[in-house]
py3Dmol code that shows the C-alpha trace and the ligand (Angstrom):
import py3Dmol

protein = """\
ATOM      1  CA  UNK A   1      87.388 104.578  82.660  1.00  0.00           C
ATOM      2  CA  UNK A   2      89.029 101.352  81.713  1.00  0.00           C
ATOM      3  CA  UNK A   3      88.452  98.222  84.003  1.00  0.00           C
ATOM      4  CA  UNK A   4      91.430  98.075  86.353  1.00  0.00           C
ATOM      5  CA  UNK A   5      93.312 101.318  85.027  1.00  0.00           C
ATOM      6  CA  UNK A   6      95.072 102.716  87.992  1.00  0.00           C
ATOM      7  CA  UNK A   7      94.396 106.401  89.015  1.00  0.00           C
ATOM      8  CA  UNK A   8      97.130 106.313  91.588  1.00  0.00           C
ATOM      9  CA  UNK A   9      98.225 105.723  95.328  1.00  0.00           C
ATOM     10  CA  UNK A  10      97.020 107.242  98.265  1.00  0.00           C
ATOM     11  CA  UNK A  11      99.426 107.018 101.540  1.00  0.00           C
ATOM     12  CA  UNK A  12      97.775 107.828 104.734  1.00  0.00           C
ATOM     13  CA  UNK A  13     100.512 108.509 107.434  1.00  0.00           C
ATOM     14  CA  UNK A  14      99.272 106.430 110.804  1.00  0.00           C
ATOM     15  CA  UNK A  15     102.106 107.422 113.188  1.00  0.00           C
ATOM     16  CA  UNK A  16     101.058 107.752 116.367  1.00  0.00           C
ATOM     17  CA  UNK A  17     100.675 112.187 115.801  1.00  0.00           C
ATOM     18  CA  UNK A  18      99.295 111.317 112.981  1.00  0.00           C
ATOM     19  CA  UNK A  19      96.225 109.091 113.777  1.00  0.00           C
ATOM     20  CA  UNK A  20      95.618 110.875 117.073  1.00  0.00           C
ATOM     21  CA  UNK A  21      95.020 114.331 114.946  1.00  0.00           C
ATOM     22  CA  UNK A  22      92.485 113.443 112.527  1.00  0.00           C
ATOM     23  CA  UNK A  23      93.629 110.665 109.906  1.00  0.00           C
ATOM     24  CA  UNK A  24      91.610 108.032 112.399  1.00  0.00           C
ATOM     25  CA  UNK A  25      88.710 109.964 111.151  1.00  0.00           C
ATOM     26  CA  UNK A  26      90.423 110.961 107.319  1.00  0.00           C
ATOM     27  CA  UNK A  27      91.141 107.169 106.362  1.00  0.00           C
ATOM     28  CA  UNK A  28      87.351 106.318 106.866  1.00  0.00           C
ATOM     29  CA  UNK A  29      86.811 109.513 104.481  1.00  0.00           C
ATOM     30  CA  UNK A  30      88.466 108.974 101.840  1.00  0.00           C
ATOM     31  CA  UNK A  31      87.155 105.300 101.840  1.00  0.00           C
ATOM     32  CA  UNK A  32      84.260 106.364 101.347  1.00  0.00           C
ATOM     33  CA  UNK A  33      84.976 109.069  98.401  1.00  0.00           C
ATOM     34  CA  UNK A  34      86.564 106.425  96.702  1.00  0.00           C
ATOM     35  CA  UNK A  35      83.701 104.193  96.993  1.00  0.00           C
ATOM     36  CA  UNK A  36      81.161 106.999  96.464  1.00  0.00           C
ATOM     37  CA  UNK A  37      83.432 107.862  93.234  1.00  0.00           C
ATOM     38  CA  UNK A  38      83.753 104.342  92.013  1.00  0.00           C
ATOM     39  CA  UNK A  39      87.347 104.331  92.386  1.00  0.00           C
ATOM     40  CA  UNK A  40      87.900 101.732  95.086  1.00  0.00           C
ATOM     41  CA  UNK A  41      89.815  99.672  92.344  1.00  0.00           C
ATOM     42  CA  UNK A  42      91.727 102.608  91.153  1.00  0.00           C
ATOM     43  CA  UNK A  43      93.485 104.336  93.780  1.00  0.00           C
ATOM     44  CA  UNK A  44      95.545 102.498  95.672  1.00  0.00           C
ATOM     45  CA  UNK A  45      94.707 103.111  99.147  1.00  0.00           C
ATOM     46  CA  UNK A  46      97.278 102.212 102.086  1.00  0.00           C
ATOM     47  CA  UNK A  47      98.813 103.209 105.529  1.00  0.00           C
ATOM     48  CA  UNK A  48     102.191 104.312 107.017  1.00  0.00           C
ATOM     49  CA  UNK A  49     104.500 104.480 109.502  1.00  0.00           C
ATOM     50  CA  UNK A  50     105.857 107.834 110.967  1.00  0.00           C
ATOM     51  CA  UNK A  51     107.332 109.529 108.648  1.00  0.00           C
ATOM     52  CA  UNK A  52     108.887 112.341 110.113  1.00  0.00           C
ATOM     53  CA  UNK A  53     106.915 115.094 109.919  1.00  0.00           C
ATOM     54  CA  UNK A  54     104.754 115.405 112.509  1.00  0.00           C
ATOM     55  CA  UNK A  55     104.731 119.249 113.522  1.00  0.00           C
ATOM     56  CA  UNK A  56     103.462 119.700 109.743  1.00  0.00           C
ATOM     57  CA  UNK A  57     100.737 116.840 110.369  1.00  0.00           C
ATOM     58  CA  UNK A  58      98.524 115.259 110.158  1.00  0.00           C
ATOM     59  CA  UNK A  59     100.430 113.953 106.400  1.00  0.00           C
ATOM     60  CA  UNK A  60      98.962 112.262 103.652  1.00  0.00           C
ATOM     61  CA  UNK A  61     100.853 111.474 100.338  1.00  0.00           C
ATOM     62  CA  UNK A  62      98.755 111.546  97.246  1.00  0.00           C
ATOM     63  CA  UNK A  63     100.484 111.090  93.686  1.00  0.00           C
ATOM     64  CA  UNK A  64     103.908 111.191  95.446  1.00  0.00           C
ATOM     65  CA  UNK A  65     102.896 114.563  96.771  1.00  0.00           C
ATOM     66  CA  UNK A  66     103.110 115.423 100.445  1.00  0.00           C
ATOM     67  CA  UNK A  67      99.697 117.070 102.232  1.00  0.00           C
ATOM     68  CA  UNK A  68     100.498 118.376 105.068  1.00  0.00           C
ATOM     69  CA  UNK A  69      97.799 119.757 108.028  1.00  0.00           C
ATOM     70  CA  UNK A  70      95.262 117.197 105.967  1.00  0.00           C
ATOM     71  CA  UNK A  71      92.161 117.802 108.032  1.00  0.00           C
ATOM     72  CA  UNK A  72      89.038 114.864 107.827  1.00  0.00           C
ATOM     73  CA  UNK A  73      86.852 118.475 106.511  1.00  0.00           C
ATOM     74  CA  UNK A  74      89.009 119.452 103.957  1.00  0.00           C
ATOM     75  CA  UNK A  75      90.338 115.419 102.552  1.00  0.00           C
ATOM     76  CA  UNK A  76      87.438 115.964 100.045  1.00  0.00           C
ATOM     77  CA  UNK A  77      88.626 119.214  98.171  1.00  0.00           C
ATOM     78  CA  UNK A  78      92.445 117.535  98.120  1.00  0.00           C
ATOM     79  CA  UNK A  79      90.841 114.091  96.439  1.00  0.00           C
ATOM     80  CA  UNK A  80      88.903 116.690  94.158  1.00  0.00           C
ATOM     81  CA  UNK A  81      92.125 118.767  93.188  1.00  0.00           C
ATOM     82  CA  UNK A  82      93.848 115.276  92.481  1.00  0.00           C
ATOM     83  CA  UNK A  83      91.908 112.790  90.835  1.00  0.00           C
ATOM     84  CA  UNK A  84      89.820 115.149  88.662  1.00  0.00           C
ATOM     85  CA  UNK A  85      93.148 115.148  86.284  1.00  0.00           C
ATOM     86  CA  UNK A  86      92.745 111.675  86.358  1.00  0.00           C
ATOM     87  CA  UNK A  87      89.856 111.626  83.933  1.00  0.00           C
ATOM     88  CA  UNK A  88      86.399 110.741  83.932  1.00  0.00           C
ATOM     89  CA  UNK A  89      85.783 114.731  85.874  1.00  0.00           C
ATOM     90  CA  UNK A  90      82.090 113.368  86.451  1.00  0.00           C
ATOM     91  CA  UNK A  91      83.294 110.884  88.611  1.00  0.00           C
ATOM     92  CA  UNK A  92      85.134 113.475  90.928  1.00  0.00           C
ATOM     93  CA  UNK A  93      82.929 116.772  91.116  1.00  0.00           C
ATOM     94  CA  UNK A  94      82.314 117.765  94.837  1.00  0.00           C
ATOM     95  CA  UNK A  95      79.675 115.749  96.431  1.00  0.00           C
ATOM     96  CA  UNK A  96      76.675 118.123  96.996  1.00  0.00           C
ATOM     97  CA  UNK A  97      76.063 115.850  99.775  1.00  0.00           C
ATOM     98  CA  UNK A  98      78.685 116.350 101.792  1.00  0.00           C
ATOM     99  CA  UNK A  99      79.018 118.945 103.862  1.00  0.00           C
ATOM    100  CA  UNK A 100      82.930 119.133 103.850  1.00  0.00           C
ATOM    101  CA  UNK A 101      83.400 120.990 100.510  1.00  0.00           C
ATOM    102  CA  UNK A 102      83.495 124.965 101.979  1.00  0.00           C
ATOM    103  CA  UNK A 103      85.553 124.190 104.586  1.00  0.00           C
ATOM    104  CA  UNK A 104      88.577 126.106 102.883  1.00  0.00           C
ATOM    105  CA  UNK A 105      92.136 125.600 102.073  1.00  0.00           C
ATOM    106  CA  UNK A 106      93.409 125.394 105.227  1.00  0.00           C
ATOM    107  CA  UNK A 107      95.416 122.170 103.804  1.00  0.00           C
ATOM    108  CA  UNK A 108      99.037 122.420 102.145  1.00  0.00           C
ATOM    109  CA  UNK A 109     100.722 120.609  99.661  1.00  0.00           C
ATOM    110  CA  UNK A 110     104.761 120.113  99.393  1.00  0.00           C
ATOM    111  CA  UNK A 111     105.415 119.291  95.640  1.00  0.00           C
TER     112      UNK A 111
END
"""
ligand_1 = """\
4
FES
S 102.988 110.578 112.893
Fe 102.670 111.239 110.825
S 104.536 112.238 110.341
Fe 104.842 111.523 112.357
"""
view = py3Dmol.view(width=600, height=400)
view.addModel(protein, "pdb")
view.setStyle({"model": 0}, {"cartoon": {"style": "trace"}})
view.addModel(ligand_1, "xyz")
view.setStyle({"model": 1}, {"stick": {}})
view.zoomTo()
view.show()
């Protein structure tokens, strides 16, 4: 991995249905992933307003791509599915020390 190549953009929606249903618990999560990962610097990591889609939440937008029903147990196989295209796949193999990685695919993704 280069020094300050960019690996993408994470958008965690923190509407009001949003927070309330998990992404309170999500955002802290995937900051820590990222850290774990040693892609704090890479991934740009940042909040949002409502945007809309609340029945399908809670939403998080990673790549441009809308994850719907984005649960704090299941955030690590989504960050997994993402940035392991991203190179350096050492960097981003499931965490044996986290206890999230069998919780299923209960998540969905609108391309
Ligand atoms: S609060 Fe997230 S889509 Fe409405």
């Amino acid at each position: 991995m280069k020094p300050n190549q960019s690996f993408g953009s994470i958008v965690v929606c923190m509407g009001s249905s949003c927070y309330a249903r998990g992404n309170i618990y999500t955002v802290e999560h995937i900051q820590s992933w990222l850290a774990r990962h040693g892609l704090s610097a890479s991934v740009e990591l940042s909040g949002s307003l409502c945007g809309g889609r609340c029945k399908e939440g809670p939403v998080i937008i990673i790549n441009g791509k809308v994850y719907t029903n984005v649960m704090p147990e299941t955030i690590e196989d989504i960050l997994v599915h993402e940035f392991e295209k991203a190179g350096d796949p050492e960097l981003v193999q499931p965490d044996s020390t986290c206890s999230n990685t069998s919780a299923g695919d209960s998540w969905r993704v609108d391309p």
